[in-house]
C-alpha positions in Angstrom: 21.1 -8.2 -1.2 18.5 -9.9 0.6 14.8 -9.9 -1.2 13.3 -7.6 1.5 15.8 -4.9 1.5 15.5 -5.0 -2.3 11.7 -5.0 -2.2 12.2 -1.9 -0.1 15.0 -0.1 -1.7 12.9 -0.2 -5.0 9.5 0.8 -3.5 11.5 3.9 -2.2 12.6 4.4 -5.5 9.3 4.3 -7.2 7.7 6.4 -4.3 10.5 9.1 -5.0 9.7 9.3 -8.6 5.9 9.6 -8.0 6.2 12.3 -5.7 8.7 14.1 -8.4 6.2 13.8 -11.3 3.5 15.0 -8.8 5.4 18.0 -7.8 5.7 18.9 -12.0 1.9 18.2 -12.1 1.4 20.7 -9.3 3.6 23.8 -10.8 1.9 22.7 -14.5 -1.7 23.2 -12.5 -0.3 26.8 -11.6 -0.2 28.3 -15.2 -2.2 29.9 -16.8 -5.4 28.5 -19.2 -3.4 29.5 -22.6 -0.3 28.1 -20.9 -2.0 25.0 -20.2 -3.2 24.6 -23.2 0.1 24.5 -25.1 1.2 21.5 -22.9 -1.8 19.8 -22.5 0.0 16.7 -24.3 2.4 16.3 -21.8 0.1 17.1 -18.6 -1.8 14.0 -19.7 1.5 11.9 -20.6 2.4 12.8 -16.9 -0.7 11.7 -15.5 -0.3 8.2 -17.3 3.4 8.2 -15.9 2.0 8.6 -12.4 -0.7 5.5 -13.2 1.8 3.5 -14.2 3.8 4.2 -11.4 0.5 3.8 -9.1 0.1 -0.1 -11.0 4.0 -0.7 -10.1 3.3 0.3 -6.0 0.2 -1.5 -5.9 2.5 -4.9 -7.9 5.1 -4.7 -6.0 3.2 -4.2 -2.4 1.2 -7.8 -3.7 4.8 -9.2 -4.6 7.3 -8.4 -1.6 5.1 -9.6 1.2 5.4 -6.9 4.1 5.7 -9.7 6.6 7.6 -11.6 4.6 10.3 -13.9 6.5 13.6 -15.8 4.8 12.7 -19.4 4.5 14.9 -21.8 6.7 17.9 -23.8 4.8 15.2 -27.0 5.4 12.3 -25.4 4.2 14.4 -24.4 1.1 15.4 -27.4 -0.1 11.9 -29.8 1.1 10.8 -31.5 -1.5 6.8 -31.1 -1.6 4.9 -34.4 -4.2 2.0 -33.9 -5.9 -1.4 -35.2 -3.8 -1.9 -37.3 -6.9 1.8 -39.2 -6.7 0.8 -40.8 -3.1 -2.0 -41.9 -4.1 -0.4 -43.6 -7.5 1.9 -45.2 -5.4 -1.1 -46.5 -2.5 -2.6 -48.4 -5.6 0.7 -49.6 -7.2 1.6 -53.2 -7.0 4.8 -53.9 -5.2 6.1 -55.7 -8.1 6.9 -52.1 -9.8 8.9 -50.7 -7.3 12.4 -51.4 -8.2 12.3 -52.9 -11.6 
């Protein structure tokens, strides 16, 4: 499966779920105040589900770049030196290189 397609499949997922736990949160706002208050535990457990959820959106939106494009088989395998190795190797003597 290629990254973007998972990327999407699980922001879908996550989406899903949210609007699931929203849609409990909704009929729990319905009840009654002494109805309420016997599940006010798990109102507020939902609410931290739907944070958490909110944290893995906003993650996953910074981690699976929208725009984001398959590298080429050359960009893959380029090999990219420090800055600080080239200069090393400006200053080296000659006589190092190759024993």
């Amino acid at each position: 499966m290629a990254t973007q397609d998972y990327c999407d499949n699980v922001s879908t997922e996550l989406y899903d779920w949210q609007a699931k736990v929203f849609d409990v949160v909704r009929k729990l706002d319905r009840l009654s105040t002494g109805e309420k208050e016997r599940v006010v535990p798990e109102i507020f457990a939902l609410h931290m589900i739907i944070e958490e959820l909110n944290g893995r959106l906003d993650g996953l939106s910074k981690a699976c770049d929208l725009n984001w494009k398959a590298e080429s088989e050359e960009e893959r395998h380029r090999i990219v030196w420090p800055d600080y190795i080239n200069a090393e190797a400006e200053t080296m003597p000659q006589s190092y290189i190759g024993g």
